[in-house]
C-alpha positions in Angstrom: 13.0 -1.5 3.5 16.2 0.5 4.0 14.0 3.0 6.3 12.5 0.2 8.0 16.1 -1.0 9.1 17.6 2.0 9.8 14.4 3.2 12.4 14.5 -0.7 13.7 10.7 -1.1 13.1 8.3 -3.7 11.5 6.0 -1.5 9.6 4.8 1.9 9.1 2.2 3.8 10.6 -1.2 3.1 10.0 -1.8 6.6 11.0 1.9 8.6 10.4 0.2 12.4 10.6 -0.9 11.3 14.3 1.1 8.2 15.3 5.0 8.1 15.2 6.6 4.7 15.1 11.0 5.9 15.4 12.8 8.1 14.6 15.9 8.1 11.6 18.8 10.8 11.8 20.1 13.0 9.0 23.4 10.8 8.9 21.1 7.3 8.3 19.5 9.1 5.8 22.5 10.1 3.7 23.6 6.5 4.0 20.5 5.3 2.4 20.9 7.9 -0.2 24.1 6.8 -1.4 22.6 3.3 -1.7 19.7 5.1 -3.6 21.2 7.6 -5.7 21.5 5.8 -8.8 17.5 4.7 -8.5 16.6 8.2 -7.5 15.2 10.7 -10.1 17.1 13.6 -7.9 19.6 16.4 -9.1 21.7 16.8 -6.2 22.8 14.9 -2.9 20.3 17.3 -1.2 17.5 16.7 -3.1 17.3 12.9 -2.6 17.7 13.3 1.1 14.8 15.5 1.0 12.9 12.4 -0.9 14.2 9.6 1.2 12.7 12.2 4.2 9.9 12.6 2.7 9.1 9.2 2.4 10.2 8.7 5.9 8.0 11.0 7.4 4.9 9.2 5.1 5.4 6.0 7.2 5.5 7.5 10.4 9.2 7.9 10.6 10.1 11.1 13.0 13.5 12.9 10.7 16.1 14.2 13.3 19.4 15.9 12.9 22.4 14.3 14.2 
């Protein structure tokens, strides 16, 4: 949901491998990690951003810096 809001789309991709839907930046991820970070099974700040990106780029979400 967090994602969802943050790329300002409906749903996922059907096909993310092939078809992007938006794009999130680095910065919208950390905020959405320090929503997370207490639900998160992560070490380190780092590590959860690279699970929240992860799961980004599984819906069809395009992870750039800035």
């Amino acid at each position: 949901m967090l994602l969802k809001q943050a790329a300002g789309i409906a749903k996922g991709s059907g096909v993310p491998n092939r078809d992007k839907v938006g794009t999130v930046t680095v910065a919208q991820l950390d905020e959405i990690v320090k929503t997370k970070m207490a639900d998160l099974n992560a070490r380190s700040v780092e590590h959860a951003r690279n699970l929240i990106a992860g799961t980004a780029r599984s819906m069809g979400l395009e992870v750039v810096e800035g």
